[in-house]
ZAMARGU-4260 file (C-alpha; in steps of 0.2 Angstrom, whole numbers, plus 5000, padded with zeros to 4 digits):
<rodrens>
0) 5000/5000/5000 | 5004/5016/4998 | 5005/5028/5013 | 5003/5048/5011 | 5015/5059/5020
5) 5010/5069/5036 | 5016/5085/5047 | 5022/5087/5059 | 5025/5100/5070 | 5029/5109/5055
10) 5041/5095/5047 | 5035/5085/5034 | 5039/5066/5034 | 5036/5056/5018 | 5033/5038/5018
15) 5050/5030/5019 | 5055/5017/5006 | 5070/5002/5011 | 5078/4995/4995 | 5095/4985/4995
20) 5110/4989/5001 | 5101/5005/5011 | 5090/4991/5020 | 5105/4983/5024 | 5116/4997/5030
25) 5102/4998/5046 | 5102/4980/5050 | 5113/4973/5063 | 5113/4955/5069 | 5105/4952/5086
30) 5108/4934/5087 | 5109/4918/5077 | 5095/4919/5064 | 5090/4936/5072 | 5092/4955/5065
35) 5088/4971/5073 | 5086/4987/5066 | 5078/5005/5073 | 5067/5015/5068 | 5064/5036/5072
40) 5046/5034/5074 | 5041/5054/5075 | 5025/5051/5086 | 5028/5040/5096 | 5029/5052/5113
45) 5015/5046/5122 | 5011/5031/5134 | 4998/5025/5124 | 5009/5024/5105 | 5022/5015/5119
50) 5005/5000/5122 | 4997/5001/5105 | 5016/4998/5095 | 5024/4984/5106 | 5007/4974/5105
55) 5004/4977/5086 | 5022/4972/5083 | 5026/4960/5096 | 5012/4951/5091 | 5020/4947/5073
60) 5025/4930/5071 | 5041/4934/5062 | 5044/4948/5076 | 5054/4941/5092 | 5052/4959/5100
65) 5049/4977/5099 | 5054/4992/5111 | 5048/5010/5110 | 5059/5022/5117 | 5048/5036/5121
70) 5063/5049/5127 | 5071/5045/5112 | 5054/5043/5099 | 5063/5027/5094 | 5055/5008/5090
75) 5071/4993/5090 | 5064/4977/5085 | 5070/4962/5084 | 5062/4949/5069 | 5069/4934/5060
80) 5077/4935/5045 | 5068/4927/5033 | 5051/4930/5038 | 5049/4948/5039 | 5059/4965/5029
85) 5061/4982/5036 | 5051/4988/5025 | 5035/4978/5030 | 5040/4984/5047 | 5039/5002/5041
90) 5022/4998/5032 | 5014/4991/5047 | 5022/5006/5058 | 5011/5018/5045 | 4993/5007/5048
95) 4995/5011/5063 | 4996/5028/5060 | 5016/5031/5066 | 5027/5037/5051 | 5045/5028/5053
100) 5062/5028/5045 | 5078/5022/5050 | 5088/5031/5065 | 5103/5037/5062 | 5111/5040/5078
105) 5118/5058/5072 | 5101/5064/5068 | 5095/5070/5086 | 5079/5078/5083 | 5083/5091/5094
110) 5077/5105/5080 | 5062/5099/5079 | 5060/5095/5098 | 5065/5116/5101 | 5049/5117/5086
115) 5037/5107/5099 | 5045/5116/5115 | 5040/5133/5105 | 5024/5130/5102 | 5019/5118/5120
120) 5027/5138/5126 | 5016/5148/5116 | 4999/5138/5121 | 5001/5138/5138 | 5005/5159/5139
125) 4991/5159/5130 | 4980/5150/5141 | 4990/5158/5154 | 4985/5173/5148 | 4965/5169/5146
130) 4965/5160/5161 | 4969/5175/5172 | 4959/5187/5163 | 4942/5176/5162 | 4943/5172/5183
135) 4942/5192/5182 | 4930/5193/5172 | 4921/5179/5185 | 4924/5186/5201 | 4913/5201/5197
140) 4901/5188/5191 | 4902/5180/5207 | 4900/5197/5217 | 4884/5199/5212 | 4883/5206/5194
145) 4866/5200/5186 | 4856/5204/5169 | 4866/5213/5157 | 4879/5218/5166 | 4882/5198/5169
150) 4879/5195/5151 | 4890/5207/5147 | 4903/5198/5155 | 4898/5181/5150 | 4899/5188/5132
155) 4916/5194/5136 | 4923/5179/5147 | 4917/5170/5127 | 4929/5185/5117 | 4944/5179/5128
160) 4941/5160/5131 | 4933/5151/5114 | 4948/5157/5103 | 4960/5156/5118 | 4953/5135/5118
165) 4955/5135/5100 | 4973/5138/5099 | 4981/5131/5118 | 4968/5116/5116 | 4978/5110/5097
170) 4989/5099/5105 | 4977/5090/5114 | 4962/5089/5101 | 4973/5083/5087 | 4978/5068/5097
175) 4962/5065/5102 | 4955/5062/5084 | 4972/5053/5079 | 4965/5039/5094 | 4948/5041/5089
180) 4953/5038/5069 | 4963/5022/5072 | 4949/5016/5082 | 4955/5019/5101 | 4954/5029/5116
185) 4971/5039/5125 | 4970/5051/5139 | 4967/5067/5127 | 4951/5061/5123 | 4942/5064/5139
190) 4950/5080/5142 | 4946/5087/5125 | 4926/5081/5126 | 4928/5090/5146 | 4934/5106/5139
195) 4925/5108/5121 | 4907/5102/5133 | 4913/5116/5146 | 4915/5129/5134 | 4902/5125/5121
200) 4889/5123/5136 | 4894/5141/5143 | 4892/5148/5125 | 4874/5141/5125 | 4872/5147/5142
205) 4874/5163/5138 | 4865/5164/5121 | 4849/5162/5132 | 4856/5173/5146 | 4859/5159/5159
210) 4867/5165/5175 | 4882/5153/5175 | 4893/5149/5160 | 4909/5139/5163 | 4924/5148/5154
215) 4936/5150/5169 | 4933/5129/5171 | 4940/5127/5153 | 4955/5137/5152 | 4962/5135/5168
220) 4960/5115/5165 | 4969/5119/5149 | 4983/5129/5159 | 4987/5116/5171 | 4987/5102/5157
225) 5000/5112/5146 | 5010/5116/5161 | 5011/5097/5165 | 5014/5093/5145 | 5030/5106/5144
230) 5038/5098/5157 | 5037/5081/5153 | 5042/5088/5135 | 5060/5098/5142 | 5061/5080/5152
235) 5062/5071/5137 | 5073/5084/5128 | 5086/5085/5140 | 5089/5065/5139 | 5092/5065/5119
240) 5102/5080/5121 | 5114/5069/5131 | 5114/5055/5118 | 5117/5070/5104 | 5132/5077/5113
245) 5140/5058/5114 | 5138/5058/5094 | 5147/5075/5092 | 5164/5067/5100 | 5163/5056/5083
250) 5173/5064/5068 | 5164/5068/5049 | 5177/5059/5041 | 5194/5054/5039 | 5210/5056/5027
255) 5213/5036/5023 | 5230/5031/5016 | 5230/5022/5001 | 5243/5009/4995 | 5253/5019/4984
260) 5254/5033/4999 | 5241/5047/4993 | 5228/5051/5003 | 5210/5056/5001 | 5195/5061/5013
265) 5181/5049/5015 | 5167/5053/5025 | 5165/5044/5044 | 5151/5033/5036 | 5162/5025/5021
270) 5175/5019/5032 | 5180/5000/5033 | 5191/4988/5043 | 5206/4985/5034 | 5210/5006/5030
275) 5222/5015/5036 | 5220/5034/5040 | 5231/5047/5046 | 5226/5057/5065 | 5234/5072/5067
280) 5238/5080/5082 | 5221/5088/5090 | 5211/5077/5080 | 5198/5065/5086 | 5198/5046/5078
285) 5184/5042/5065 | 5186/5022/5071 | 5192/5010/5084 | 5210/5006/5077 | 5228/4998/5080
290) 5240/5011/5080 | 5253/5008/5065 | 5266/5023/5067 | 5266/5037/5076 | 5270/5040/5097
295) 5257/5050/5106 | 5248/5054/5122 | 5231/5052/5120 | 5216/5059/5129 | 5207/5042/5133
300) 5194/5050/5145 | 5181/5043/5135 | 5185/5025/5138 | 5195/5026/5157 | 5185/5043/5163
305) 5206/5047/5168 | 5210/5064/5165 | 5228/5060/5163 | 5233/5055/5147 | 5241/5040/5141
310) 5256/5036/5127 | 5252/5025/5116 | 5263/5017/5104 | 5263/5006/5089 | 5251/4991/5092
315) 5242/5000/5104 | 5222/4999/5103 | 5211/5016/5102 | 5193/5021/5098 | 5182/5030/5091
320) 5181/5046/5098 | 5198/5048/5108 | 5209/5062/5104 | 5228/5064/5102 | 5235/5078/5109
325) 5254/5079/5104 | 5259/5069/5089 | 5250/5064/5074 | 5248/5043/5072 | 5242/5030/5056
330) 5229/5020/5062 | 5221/5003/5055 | 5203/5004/5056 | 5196/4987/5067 | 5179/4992/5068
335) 5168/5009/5059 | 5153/5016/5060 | 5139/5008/5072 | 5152/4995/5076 | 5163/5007/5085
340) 5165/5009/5104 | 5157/5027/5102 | 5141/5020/5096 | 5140/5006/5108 | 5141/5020/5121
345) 5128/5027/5112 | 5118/5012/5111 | 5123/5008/5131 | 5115/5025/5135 | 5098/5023/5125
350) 5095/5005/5131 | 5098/5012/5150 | 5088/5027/5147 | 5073/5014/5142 | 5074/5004/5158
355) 5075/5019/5166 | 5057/5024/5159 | 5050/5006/5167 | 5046/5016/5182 | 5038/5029/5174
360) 5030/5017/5163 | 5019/5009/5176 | 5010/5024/5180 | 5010/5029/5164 | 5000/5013/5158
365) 4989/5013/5175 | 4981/5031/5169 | 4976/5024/5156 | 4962/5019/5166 | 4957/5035/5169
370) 4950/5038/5152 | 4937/5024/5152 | 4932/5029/5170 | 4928/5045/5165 | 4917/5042/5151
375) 4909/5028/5161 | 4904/5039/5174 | 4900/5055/5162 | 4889/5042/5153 | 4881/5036/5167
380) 4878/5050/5173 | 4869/5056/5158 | 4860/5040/5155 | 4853/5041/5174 | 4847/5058/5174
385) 4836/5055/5158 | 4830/5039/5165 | 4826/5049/5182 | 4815/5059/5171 | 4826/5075/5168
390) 4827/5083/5151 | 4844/5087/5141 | 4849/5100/5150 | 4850/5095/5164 | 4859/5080/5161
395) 4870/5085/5150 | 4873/5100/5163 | 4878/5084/5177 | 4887/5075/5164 | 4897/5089/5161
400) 4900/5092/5180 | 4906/5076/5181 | 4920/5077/5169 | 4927/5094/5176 | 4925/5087/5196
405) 4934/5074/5190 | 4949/5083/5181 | 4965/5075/5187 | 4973/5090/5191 | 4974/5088/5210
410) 4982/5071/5207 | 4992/5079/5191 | 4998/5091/5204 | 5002/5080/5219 | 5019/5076/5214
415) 5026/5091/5200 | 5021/5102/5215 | 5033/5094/5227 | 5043/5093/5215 | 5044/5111/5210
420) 5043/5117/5228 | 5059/5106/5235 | 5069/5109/5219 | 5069/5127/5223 | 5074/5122/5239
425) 5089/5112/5231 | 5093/5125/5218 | 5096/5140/5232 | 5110/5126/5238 | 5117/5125/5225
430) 5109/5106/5221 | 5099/5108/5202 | 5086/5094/5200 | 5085/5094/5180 | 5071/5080/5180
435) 5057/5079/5194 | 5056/5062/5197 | 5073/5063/5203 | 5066/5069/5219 | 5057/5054/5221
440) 5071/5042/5217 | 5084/5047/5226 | 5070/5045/5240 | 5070/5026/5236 | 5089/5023/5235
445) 5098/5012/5245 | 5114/5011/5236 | 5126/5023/5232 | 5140/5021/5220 | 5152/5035/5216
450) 5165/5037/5202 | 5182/5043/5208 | 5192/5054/5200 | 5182/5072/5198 | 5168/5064/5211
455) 5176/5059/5226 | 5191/5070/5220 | 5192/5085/5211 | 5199/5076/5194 | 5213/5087/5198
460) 5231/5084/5203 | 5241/5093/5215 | 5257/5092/5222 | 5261/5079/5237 | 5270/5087/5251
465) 5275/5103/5241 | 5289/5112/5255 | 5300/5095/5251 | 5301/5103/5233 | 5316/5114/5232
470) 5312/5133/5226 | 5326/5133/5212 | 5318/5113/5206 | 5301/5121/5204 | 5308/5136/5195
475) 5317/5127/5181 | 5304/5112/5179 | 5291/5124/5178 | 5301/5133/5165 | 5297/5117/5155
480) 5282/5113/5162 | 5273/5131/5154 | 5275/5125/5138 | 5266/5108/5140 | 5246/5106/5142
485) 5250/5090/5149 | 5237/5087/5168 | 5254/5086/5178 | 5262/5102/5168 | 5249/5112/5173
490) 5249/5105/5192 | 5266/5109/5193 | 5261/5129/5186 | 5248/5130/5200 | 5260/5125/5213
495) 5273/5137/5207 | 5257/5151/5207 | 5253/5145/5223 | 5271/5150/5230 | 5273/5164/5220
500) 5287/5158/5210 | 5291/5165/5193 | 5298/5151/5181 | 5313/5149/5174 | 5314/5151/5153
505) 5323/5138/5146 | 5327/5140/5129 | 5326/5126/5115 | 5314/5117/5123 | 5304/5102/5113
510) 5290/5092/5118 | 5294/5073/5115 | 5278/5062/5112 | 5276/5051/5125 | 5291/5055/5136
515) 5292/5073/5141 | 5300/5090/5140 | 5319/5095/5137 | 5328/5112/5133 | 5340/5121/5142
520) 5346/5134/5154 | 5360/5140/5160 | 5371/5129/5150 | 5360/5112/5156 | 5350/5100/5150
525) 5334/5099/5156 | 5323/5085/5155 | 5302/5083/5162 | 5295/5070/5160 | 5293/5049/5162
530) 5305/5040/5173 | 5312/5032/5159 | 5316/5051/5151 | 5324/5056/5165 | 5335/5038/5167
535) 5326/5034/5183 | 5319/5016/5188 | 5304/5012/5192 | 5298/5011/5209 | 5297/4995/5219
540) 5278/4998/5220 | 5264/5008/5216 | 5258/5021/5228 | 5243/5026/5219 | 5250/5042/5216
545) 5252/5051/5198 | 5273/5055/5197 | 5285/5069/5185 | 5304/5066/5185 | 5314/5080/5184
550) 5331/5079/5177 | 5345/5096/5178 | 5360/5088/5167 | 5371/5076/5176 | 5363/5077/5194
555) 5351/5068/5202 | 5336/5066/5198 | 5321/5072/5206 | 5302/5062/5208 | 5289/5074/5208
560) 5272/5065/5215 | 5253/5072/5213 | 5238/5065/5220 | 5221/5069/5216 | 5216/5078/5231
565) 5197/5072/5239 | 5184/5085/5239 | 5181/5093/5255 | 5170/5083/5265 | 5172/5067/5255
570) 5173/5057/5271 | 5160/5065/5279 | 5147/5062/5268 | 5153/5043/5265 | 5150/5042/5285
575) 5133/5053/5282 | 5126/5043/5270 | 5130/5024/5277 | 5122/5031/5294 | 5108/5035/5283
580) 5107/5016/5279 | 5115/5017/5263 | 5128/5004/5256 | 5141/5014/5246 | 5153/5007/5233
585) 5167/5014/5224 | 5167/5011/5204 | 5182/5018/5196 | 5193/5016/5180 | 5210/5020/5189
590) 5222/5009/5194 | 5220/4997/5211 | 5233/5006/5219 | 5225/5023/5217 | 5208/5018/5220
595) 5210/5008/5235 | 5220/5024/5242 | 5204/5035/5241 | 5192/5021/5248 | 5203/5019/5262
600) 5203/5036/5265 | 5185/5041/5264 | 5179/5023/5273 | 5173/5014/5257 | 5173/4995/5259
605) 5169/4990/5243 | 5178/4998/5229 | 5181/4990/5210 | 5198/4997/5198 | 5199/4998/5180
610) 5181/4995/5176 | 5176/5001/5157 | 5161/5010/5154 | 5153/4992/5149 | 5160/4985/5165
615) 5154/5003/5176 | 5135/4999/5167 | 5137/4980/5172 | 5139/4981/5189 | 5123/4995/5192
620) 5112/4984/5182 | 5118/4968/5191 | 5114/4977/5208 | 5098/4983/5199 | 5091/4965/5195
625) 5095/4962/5213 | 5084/4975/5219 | 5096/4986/5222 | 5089/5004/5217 | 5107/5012/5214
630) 5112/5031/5215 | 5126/5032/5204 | 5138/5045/5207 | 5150/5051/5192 | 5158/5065/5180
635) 5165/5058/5166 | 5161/5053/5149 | 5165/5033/5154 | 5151/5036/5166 | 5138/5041/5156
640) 5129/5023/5152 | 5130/5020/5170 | 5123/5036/5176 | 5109/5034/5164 | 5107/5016/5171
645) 5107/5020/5190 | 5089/5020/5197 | 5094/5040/5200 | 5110/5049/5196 | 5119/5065/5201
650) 5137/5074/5197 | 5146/5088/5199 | 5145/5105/5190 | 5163/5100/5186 | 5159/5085/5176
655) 5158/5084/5158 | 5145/5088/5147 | 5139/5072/5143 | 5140/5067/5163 | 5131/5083/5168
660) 5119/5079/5155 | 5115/5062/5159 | 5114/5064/5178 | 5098/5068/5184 | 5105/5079/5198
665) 5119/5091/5198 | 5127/5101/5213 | 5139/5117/5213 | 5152/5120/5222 | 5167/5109/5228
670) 5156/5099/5243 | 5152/5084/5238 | 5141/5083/5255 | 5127/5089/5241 | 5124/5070/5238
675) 5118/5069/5255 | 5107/5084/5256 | 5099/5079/5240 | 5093/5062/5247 | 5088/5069/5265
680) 5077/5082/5253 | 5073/5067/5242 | 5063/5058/5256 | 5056/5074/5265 | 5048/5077/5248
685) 5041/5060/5245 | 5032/5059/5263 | 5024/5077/5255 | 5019/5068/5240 | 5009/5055/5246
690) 5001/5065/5258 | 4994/5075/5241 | 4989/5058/5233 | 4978/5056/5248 | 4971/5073/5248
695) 4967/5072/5230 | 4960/5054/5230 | 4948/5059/5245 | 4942/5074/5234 | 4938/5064/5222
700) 4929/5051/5232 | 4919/5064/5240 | 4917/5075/5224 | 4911/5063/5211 | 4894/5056/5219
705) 4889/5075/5223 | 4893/5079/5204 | 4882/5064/5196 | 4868/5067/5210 | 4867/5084/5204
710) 4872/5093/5218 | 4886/5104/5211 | 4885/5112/5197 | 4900/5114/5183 | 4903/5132/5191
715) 4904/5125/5208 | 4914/5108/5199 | 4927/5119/5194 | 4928/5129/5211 | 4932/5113/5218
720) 4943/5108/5205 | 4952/5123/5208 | 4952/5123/5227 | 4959/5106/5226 | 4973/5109/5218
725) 4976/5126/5227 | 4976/5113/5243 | 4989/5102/5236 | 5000/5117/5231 | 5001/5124/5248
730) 5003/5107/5257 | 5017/5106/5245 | 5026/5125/5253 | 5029/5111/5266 | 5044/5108/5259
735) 5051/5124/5259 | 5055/5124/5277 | 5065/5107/5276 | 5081/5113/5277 | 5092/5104/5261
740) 5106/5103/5273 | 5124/5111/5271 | 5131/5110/5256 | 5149/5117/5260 | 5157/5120/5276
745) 5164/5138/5279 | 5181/5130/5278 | 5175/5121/5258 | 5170/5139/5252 | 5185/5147/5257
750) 5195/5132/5250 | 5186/5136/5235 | 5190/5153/5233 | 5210/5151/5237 | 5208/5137/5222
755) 5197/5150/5211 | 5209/5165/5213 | 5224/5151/5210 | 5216/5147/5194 | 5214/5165/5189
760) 5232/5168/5193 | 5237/5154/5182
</rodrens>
């Protein structure tokens, strides 16, 4: 069959056609027999595309599975080979009503996501705006105004509401009649029918002159709805945004080598095993790769989450995504395009990001119930007042009270308002909470893993024991070390601020990949660098600390040792958090040595070295099937698959961007004590939660049988509506008098301001 295109949001998606080697450029294998492929399904954003896709779809007999990722708007599925193509995948995707076409993991959506965030903004300011103006317009009404002078304010209450409900209602009305045109029922349905009977029954109201009309009940539901709507849009957002900055560290392309030595650029996606490219110094790899010539020290943060970097030679495996810093290399492509460690980070993420959804998706599926409620009572309702005797009016009057008293926006409300209220709380502590249900995760947690470097540390060397560290040593070798961007160069600068030393200026000085510096000074050779560069041995055993050797022509050499210093209150808050009940954990990429320095220095038991990002993601999932419910701790780039994998997540504001954007919660400052705080605040707000569920479930209990008896009307149903709601909000203000706890010690700010003016100096 032939399906037509369709808009939307402004873009215009045409049915997507698989032929050949384009189907097979999407297909991976997923198992003997078994291929997988994934689909950007635009629509798919809602609970109820989640239900109707992974029925319709799982129910194929050629189909061993199908996911929808809403955050990501994505389908994966899994079929046999020989049963089933892509393209019939596609084609049943478009009877249901979803266009689909391949994903592409560097197409984000992210354009067209700002597009829906615009025009979710403009709908509520403008039922925002109507809103205030139409209550108004009904408090005089309510005051006493009758005849013309109340019709005149009816007629106006009209002006303002029926266009306002025309334009903010759109993104509520076309998803009703998507449902209704593919035969079923979502949650927009109900609230479209309450709205359009609310404002349709005020316009005839006032046609005859009635003395109630209902405007002020149909655009502040529509307010409320819309404000709920855009928050669970920028939720969403946020999480793609993550997996769109993890694409960006890929390179376009790549200048590939051929066999007679010239060289030509070939885009990232044409790439193959077997080529060999060139990588110059600054450049990211297009591949995963052996090193084939070259010496250099390579950022290799994306794989270890280290921020020193590390020499690699001829042989030497690297990946996608890495960057060398001082030499240029000739690499032999092993793995390209999705088969790249890159895109299996970026796979890692969006099947954490899923199961991360599984809690949400429980409540998501349950309020599906709430639409077939509804209309059950509405109808019954009507049905019962005709039976009673009572002519249309009135029973389409008491059907219509019934869907308005019945407006989840009390329920809606119970939790965002927490949520807003204690986040406020957070963010003047310097804690940012970027999605709301983080509040009620972290209330949940029992385990706490932390990353090391940049988490329990400042992802920062400094200078061990610095006054052993003679003031004409630390002259001369930071005379080399200012030419260097190496981590340890630049620690050896900031001690040499910090002591207000000037450095030396060597002259000829050359940087030698993957051993150090050298030049000279007053008839010397200097040397900076590796043990090995500056003819030392190596030491009998390792200290966990990060070492410089420093060589001044024939005399002896001189070990310079760093350490990555703990953040303030590091130990405190391990000891905060384990009398909280908490286990903690230590997960870290650096070497045993070094990592079982910091746990031993902060009191962590259970600590694990040289875990990957695939080992890091292991060991939260494997705590998760165990019923761990795991608040992962971490910075780097390495942690983002776990950090999106953890039941909750927080890092620093120091952290990269990927880490910041994966973590659901973010602090300032250097404290990490702010993990602390953010779970104290976490539990505090879930207690004020479910005292709203009560609230609003007793409303409704009481509120529904007045409605379908007849005893309130829909001006009164939306007065109680409203007053709901206002209860639940000012039970929420609760939570601004728990205190989020300290975030940093007097001591930590000043630290923090000695390291700032340091870093401003240097």
């Amino acid at each position: 069959m032939t399906l037509p295109c369709c808009t939307i949001d402004g873009e215009v998606f045409q049915p997507y056609r698989l032929e050949g080697e384009d189907a097979a450029r999407w297909i991976s294998t997923a198992g003997p027999g078994l291929s997988r492929i994934e689909f950007l399904v635009p629509q798919a954003n809602r609970p109820e595309a989640m239900a109707r896709i992974e029925t319709d779809l799982g129910a194929m007999a050629s189909v061993n599975s199908a996911r929808v990722n809403l955050t990501g708007r994505r389908v994966a599925v899994v079929y046999r080979d020989a049963a089933v193509t892509p393209q019939a995948l596609i084609d049943r995707l478009g009877i249901l009503g979803y266009m689909a076409r391949p994903f592409d993991p560097r197409e984000t959506g992210l354009t067209r996501d700002d597009r829906e965030a615009a025009a979710l903004l403009r709908a509520l300011a403008v039922a925002g705006f109507a809103a205030g103006n139409v209550m108004l317009l009904s408090v005089s009404v309510w005051s006493g105004a009758e005849d013309a002078t109340r019709d005149l304010f009816h007629w106006l209450s009209a002006m303002i509401a029926l266009p306002a409900v025309a334009y903010a209602g759109r993104p509520f009305f076309r998803s009703a009649v998507s449902a209704l045109r593919l035969g079923w029922v979502n949650m927009d349905v109900p609230i479209s029918l309450g709205v359009l009977l609310a404002a349709l029954m005020s316009l005839y109201e006032t046609f005859h002159g009635e003395a109630h009309a209902y405007f002020d009940a149909a655009v502040t539901l529509l307010f409320f709805l819309l404000a709920g709507r855009y928050l669970d849009h920028l939720m969403r957002a946020r999480a793609r945004s993550a997996i769109a900055q993890l694409v960006s560290l890929s390179s376009e392309g790549a200048s590939v080598i051929g066999d007679d030595g010239t060289r030509r650029y070939v885009p990232a996606r044409d790439l193959k095993a077997g080529m060999r490219v060139a990588v110059a110094a600054g450049d990211r790899l297009p591949a995963d790769g052996i090193v084939r010539e070259g010496v250099s020290d390579m950022d290799r943060s994306l794989l270890t989450g280290e921020s020193a970097p590390e020499t690699v030679r001829p042989g030497a495996t690297v990946h996608a995504g890495e960057l060398s810093l001082t030499a240029p290399l000739t690499v032999e492509i092993t793995a390209a395009g999705n088969d790249t460690f890159l895109s299996e980070l970026v796979r890692l993420m969006s099947a954490a990001e899923q199961g991360q959804s599984r809690y949400i998706r429980i409540a998501d599926r349950l309020a599906r119930f709430y639409s077939p409620a509804v209309h059950t009572l509405a109808a019954a309702t009507l049905a019962g007042w005709l039976l009673l005797g009572h002519g249309w009016h009135d029973a389409i009057m008491a059907a219509v009270a019934v869907l308005i008293i019945t407006c989840p926006c009390a329920l809606g409300l119970a939790v965002p308002a927490v949520q807003v209220v204690a986040s406020g709380r957070l963010f003047r502590s310097g804690i940012m909470i970027k999605d709301g249900a983080a509040l009620e995760k972290l209330s949940a947690v029992d385990t706490v893993i932390f990353d090391k470097t940049g988490t329990l540390t400042r992802g920062e060397p400094s200078l061990v024991a610095p006054p052993a560290i003679s003031t004409e040593t630390l002259t001369l070798a930071a005379g080399l070390a200012q030419h260097s961007r190496h981590p340890l160069s630049c620690a050896l600068m900031r001690e040499a601020v910090r002591r207000h030393i000037t450095p030396a200026v060597p002259t000829e000085v050359a940087e030698h990949p993957g051993l150090g510096l050298s030049g000279t000074f007053g008839g010397e050779t200097l040397r900076l660098g590796s043990r090995a560069w500056c003819g030392v041995g190596e030491p009998d055993e390792d200290q966990g600390l990060l070492e410089f050797a420093f060589r001044r022509g024939a005399r002896a050499p001189v070990i310079f040792q760093f350490e990555d210093s703990l953040r303030p209150d590091a130990a405190a808050t391990v000891t905060a958090l384990s009398a909280m009940g908490l286990d903690v954990h230590l997960l870290s990429g650096d070497r045993p040595a070094a990592v079982a320095r910091v746990a031993q220095a902060v009191g962590i038991e259970q600590a694990v070295s040289r875990a990957s990002p695939q080992a890091k993601l292991a060991y939260v999932e494997a705590l998760g099937r165990a019923g761990g419910r795991v608040l992962m701790v971490g910075d780097g780039i390495n942690d983002a698959p776990a950090l999106a994998a953890g039941y909750s997540s927080m890092a620093p504001a120091t952290a990269s961007d990927i880490g910041r954007t994966a973590a659901q919660t973010v602090w300032m400052g250097q404290s990490v004590a702010a993990v602390a705080a953010a779970v104290t605040m976490g539990r505090r707000a879930q207690r004020i939660a479910r005292e709203n569920f009560a609230l609003a479930v007793g409303y409704n209990v009481l509120a529904v049988p007045l409605a379908m008896a007849g005893l309130v009307s829909p001006l009164v149903a939306a007065i109680a509506m409203s007053t709901s709601s206002i209860i639940v909000i000012a039970n929420a203000l609760r939570a601004r008098l728990s205190p989020a706890g300290p975030v940093a010690s007097p001591a930590t700010r000043e630290a923090g301001r000695v390291d700032h003016a340091v870093r401003r100096a240097a």
